[in-house]
Phi, psi and omega in degrees: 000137179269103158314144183305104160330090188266027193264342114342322171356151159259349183299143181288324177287338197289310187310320179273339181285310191298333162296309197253319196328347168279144177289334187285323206304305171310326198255353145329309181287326177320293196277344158300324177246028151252008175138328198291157186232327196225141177341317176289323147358273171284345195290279190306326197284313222235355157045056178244139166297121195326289190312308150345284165325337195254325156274359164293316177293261179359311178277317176299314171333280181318328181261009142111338180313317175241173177231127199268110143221153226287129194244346184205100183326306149258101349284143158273152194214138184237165185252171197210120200248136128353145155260171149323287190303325139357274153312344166305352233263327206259046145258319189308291182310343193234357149301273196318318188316308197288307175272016179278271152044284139003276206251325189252012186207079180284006161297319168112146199301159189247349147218161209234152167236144190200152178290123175349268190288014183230340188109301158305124197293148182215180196228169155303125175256154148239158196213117172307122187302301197298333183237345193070001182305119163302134171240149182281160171290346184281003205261345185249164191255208153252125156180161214291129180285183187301311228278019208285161238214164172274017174272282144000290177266004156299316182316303187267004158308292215296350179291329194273009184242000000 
C-alpha cells in the first residue's frame, strides 16, 4: 500500500513532514548542518544502509534543503551543501534538541544548544514580530493565516473552542 502524499497539503507541518517527516531525513539534515558533506560522511555518522542513503540524499535534493555538488570528476562524486531552506531547517533541530532534553534524557544532557561565540547555553524564544516583546510559548496559538482556505478555518475554529 502506498502512503498519502501530504505535499498538497494545506498544514504547513503535514507540508514540511512530507519533506522531512522520515527519521534517517532528519538526522540527515543534523549532520549536514553540523558540517558533513560527502556520502562516506553520512554512511560512517549514521551507520545507514548505502541504498537507504542514497534516496534520503536524493529526496532532500528534490525538496530544496540540499544541494548536490560536484567536489570530483574522476569519479565523480558529489558532496550535499544546505540550501537556505535547509538552514531554515536548524531552528527545527534545535526546537527538538530543547525537547528531547527536556522530556527524554533524565541522565541529563549530552548536548546543549549555545551560542556560537560565548559558549553560553541559550534556549528557543518566540518573539511578537511588530515589537520584538518575548512571548512565553504557552501564551501562543494557531490560527488561520489569509491564504487559509474555508475549510481550514472552520478546522482551527472549532480546535479553538
Amino acid at each position: 500500500m502506498q502512503r498519502k502524499s501530504l505535499l498538497d497539503a494545506e498544514c504547513p507541518i503535514a507540508r514540511g513532514l512530507e519533506r522531512v517527516g522520515e527519521w534517517w531525513s532528519i538526522l540527515i539534515m543534523r549532520d549536514a548542518l553540523h558540517g558533513l558533506r560527502r556520502f562516506d560522511e553520512f554512511s560512517r555518522s549514521l551507520d545507514i544502509a548505502p541504498n537507504m542513503l542514497t534516496r534520503r540524499l536524493n529526496s532532500l535534493v528534490e525538496a530544496g534543503l540540499l544541494e548536490r555538488q560536484a567536489y570530483s570528476q574522476r569519479p565523480l562524486r558529489y558532496e550535499y551543501v544546505p540550501t537556505a531552506k535547509g538552514e531554515d531547517f536548524r531552528g527545527v533541530l534545535m526546537a527538538f534538541v530543547a525537547w528531547g532534553n527536556r522530556h527524554f534524557a533524565p541522565e541529563g544532557e549530552s548536548v546543549q544548544i549555545v551560542e556560537r561565540k560565548s559558549g553560553r547555553p541559550v534556549q528557543a524564544v518566540m518573539v511578537e514580530i511588530a515589537s520584538g516583546d518575548r512571548v512565553p510559548l504557552a501564551d501562543c496559538t494557531v490560527q488561520a493565516g489569509p491564504a487559509a482556505s474555508a475549510s481550514m478555518r472552520q478546522r482551527l475554529g472549532a480546535i479553538a473552542n
